[in-house]
N, C-alpha and C positions, 0 to 999 in steps of 0.2 A: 608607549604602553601596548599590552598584546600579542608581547613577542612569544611564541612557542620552542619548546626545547623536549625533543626526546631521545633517551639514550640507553638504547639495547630493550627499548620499551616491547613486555608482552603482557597477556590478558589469560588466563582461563579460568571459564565459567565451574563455580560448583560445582559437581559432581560431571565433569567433561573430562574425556581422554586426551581430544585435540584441543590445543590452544585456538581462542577465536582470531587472536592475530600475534604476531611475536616478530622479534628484532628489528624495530624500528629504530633506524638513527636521523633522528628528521628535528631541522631549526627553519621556525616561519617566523622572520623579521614583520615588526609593526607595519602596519600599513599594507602587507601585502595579500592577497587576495587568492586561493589556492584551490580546486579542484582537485579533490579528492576520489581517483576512481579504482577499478579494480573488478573483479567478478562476481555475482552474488556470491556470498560466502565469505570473502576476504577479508572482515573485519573493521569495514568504513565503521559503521554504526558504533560497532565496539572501541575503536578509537576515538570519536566522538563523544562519547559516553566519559572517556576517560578525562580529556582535555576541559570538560566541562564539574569534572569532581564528585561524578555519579555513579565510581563503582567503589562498593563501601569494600573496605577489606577483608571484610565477612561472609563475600558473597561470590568471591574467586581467590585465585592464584596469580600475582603481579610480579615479572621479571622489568628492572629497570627502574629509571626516572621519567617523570612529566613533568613539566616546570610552567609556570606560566608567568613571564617578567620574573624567572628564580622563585617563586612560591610554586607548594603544593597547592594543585585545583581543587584538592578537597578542604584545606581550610580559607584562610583571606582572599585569594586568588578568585575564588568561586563569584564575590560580586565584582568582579572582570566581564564577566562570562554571561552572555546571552546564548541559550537553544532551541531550537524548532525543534520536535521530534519527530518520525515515519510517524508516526500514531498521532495526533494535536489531541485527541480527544485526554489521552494519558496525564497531558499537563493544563489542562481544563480543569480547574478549583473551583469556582463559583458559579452560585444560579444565574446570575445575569452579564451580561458580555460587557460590559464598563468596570464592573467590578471585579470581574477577571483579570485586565488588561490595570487597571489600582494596584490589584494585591500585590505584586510584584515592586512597584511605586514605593507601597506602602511596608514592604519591609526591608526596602531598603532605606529608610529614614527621609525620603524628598519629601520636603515642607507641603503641607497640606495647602495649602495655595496655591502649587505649582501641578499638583497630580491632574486636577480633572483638563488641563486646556493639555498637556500631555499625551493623555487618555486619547483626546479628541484627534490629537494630530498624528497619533498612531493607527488609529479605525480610520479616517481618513487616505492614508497613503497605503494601504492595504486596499483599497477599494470593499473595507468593510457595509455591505447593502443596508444595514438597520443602525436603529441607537444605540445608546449604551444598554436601554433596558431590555433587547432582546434575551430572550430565555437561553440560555447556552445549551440546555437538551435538546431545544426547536433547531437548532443547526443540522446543516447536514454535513457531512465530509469535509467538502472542501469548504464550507462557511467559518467550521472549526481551524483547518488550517491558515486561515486569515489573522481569526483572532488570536491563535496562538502567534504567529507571528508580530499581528502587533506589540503581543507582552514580549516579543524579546526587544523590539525595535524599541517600545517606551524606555527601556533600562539603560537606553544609549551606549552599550558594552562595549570595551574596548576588543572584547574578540567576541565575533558575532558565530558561532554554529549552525549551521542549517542543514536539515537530515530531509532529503527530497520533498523540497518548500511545495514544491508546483505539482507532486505524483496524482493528488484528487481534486486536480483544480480543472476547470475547463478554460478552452486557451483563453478567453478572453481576463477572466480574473487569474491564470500564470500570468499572463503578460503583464496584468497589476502590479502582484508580486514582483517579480523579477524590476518592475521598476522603481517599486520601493525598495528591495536589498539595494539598487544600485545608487539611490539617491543616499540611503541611511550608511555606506557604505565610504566613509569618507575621512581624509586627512590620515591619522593614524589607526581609523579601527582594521584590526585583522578579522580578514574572513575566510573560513573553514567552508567548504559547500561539498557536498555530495549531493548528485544529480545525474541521474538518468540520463536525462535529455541535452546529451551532451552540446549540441551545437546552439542550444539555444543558452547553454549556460556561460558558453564562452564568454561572450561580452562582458562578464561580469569579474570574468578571471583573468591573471597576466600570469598563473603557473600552472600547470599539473603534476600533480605526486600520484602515481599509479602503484598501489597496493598489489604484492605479488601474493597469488593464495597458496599458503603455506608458509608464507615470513617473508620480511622482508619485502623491500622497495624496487621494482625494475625499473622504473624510469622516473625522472624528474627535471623538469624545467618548462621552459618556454612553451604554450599550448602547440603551435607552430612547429616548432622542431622537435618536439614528443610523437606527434601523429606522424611526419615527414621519417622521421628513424625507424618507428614499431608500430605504424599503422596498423601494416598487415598482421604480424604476431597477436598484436592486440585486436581486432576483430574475431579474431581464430580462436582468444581465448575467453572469448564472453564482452569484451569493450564496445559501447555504442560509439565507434569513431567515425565523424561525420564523411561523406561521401562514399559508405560502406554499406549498400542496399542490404534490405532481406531477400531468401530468396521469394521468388514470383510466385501469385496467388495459384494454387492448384486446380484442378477440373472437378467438378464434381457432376453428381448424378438429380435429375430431378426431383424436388422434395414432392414426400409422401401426404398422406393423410392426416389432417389436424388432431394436432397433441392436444393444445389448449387454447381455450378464448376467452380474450377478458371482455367484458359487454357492459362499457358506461362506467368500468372499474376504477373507485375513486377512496381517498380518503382525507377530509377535511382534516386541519389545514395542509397538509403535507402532499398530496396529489389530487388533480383534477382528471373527473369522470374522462377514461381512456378504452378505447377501443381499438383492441390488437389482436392477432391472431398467429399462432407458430406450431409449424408444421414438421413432422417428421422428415429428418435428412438436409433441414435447412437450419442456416445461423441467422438471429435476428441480431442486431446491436441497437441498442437503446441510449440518445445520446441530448444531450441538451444541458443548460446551464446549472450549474450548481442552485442548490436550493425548489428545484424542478419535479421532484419526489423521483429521481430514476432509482434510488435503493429503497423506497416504499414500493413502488411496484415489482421490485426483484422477489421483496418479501412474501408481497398478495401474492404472484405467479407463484411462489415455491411452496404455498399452504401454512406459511407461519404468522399469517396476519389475517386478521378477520374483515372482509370488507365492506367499508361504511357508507360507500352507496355503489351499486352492480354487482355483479358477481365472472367468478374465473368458472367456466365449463372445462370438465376436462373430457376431451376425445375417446372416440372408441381404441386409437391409437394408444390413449394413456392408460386404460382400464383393462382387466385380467379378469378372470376367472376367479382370484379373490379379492376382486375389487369390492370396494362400499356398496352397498344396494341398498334401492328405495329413495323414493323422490329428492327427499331432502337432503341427500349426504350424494347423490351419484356427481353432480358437478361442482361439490365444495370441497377441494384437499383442505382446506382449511381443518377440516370435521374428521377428516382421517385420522386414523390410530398411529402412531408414530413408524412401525414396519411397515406397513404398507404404503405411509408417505416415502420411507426410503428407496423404497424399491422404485418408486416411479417419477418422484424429483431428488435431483441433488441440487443443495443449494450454497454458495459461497459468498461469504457477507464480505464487507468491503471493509471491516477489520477483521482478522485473522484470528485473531486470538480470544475472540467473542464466541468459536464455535468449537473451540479446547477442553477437555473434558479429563482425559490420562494424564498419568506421567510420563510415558515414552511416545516418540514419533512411532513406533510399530504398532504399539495398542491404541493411538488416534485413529490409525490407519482400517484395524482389525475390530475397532467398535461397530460400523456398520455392518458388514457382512458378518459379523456374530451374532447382532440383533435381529436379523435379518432369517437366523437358523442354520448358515452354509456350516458344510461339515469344516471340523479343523483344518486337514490339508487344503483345502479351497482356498480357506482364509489366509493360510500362509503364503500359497502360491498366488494370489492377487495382490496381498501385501506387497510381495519379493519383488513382482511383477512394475508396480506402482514407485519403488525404494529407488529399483535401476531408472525407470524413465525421465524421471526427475530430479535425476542425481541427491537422492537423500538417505541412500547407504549408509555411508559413514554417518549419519544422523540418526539410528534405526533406534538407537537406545537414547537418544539426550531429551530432557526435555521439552517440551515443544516452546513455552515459554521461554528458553535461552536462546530461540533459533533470531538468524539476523531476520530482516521484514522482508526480503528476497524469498527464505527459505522457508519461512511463516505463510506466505504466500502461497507456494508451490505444495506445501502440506498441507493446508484449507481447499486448493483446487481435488487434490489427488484425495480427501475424505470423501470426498463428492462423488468422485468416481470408482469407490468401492465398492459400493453396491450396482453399478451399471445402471441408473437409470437410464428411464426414458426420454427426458427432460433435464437436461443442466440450464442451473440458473446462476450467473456468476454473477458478481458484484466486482468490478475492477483488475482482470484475472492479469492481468498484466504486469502490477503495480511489483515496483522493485527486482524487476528480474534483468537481468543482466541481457545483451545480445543472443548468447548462446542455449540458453533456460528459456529466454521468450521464444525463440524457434519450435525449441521443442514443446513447447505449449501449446502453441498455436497448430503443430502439427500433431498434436493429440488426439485435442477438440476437434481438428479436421477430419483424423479418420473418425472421429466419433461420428460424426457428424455425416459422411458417407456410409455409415454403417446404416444409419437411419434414425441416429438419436436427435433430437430437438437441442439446440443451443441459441440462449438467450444471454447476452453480453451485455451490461451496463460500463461505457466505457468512456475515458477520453483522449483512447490513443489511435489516432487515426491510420497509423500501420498497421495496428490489430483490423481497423476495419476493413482497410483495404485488404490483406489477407486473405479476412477469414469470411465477411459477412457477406450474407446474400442479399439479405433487405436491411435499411435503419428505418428506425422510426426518433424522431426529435421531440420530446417534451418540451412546453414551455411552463413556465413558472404560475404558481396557481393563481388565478386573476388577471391574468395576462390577458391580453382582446384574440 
């Protein structure tokens, strides 16, 4: 059971020009275990999507067949099929995380006697931190990603999917992860994985199928003699293939005058009283275990959160000529009017598509600096400016909700950066981007950051830190000694 069958299989999205992926002729026998790579853009996601019976025919244009064991994934085939999503939060149903990791149980007909010690031995080998009765809002990122995972592992699927299981994990709960796929991961079930973190995904894999962007498969087989043939080519064209450095951290100039300070900045239960401080022309990265508030404080720093004990100061660095005045509002962006927070933080939440507002990547792009007053031409030419750096041209008109979570990613960073603040606050800026996207990301942020803008990173990709950061600061979890 589990076997995969594709033949001349293609995808395009609703009202899309380019197909998200096309001509796939691809057969994954039971049992066997595949890495899926390719360059942001390439259509992992979208093939995934497929094989799991989740693109309705209502909702694109489909060239080909998908078979799963001979059945369509959209009807019988579908309870086969186990998936993790980029997003966990997306397949998160219910308030309490036992009852999440049930529902699934539960509509598949497993005898109500069997569900809860199931339940248990799936929160379990996720290295899930709480009960069943945790609140599933009270998660953070990567807590969500757990429990999503256990509801694929409860369903014991004969083809298991996973859509970058580990991307908001920190390493100690990836490496949970990664040893529960490979324990759950056994006899006949097949497994689909797309994943980043190429070398750490190996162990898990005995193939690689590498997704060509624009159609079509350039390589397949053996992990070993895939990287040994087109290492090189595949570096060159976005592939994280092991023993394939970034380039070297660059030089920078000394950081300026403080932007902002957070002073005893807390908020029960989600972060404990912090004090930090980030300076013009410096990168801070913000790093510590899941569940530790680092995307509550990305919020409090960027003015979108009210803080429940201390407060954020912001600099003579961060304030203007029409900045807030008067006691009560000169150190609270929180209290700021929405332009004038634009102008002086940008902020990127660590889901993408939580800060989506148009229908085209170009009016995502041209919201801020419209809001903001820039005359048209401005707006256009920081647009255009914005479209080329981060390869999302040909995306100028689609959607932003059809983009893969690579390209979602890189359009949430690049919102941010429309209006030039003073202050970037990123939530995960890393997450899904290929070799060649994450370069250029990081050498963005760099010259931003030489320019003399402030960059605050919550992250847990330790090449980003190396890179790019000047100082970390490590959260620990709240009640921690």
């Amino acid at each position: 059971m589990g076997t995969v069958e594709l033949r001349g299989f293609g995808w395009r999205h609703a009202g899309r020009r380019a197909w998200a992926v096309r001509g796939i002729d691809l057969r994954i026998e039971s049992g066997e275990r595949v890495l899926l790579l390719g360059p942001s853009g390439a259509g992992k996601s979208t093939l995934l999507a497929a094989l799991a019976g989740l693109l309705a025919e209502d909702s694109g244009e489909q060239e080909g067949t998908v078979e799963i064991d001979g059945l369509d994934p959209r009807g019988k085939a579908r309870e086969r099929v186990g998936i993790v999503f980029q997003d966990p939060e997306s397949q998160l149903v219910m308030a309490r995380a036992g009852d999440d990791v049930a529902f699934g149980l539960e509509n598949r007909g497993v005898p109500a006697e069997d569900i809860w010690s199931r339940v248990d031995e799936a929160l379990r080998r996720v290295g899930f931190p709480y009960g069943r009765d945790r609140p599933t809002a009270a998660l953070s990122g990567g807590e969500q990603q757990r429990l999503a995972l256990a509801g694929a592992l409860a369903l014991r699927p004969s083809l298991l999917l996973l859509d970058e299981p580990t991307a908001n994990l920190d390493p100690a709960g990836a490496a949970l992860v990664r040893t529960a796929v490979r324990d759950a991961v056994t006899g006949d079930t097949t497994l689909v994985l797309v994943e980043h973190r190429v070398a750490e995904a190996l162990p898990l894999v005995d193939r690689v199928v590498l997704l060509e962007a624009g159609g079509g498969i350039r390589a397949d087989g053996p992990p070993a003699a895939v990287f040994a043939a087109h290492g090189d080519a595949l570096a060159a064209a976005g592939v994280w293939v092991p023993g394939h450095t970034v380039p070297p951290r660059r030089a920078r100039t000394a950081p300026g005058e403080p932007l902002v300070t957070a002073e005893r900045l807390g908020l029960a239960p989600r972060l404990a009283p912090t004090d930090l401080r980030v300076r013009a022309g410096e990168a801070l990265a913000v790093r510590g275990p899941n569940g530790a508030g680092k995307s509550t404080l990305a919020l409090l720093l960027g003015g979108l959160l009210r803080p429940g004990t201390g407060r954020v100061v912001a600099g003579a660095g961060l304030l203007g000529p029409d900045a807030p005045r008067g006691p009560a509002d000169l150190g609270a962006p929180h209290r700021w009017r929405a332009p004038v927070l634009a102008r002086r933080i940008g902020s990127v939440f660590q889901d993408p598509e939580h800060q989506f507002v148009t229908a085209t990547v170009f009016d995502e792009l041209a919201l801020g600096p419209r809001r903001t007053g820039r005359p048209e031409p401005v707006v256009r030419s920081t647009v255009d400016e914005l479209l080329g750096r981060l390869r999302l041209e040909r995306l100028a008109a689609a959607n932003p909700y059809t983009l893969s979570g690579g390209e979602a990613r890189r359009l949430s960073v690049a919102t941010a950066l429309a209006t030039a603040p003073r202050l970037l606050v990123l939530d995960e800026p890393t997450f899904g981007q290929d070799r060649r996207t994450w370069v250029e990301l990081v050498e963005l942020l760099a010259g931003l950051r030489d320019d003399g803008h402030g960059v605050v990173a919550v992250t847990h990709d330790p090449d980003f830190v190396a890179a790019l950061a000047d100082r970390s600061t490590t959260l620990a979890p709240v009640g921690a000694p």
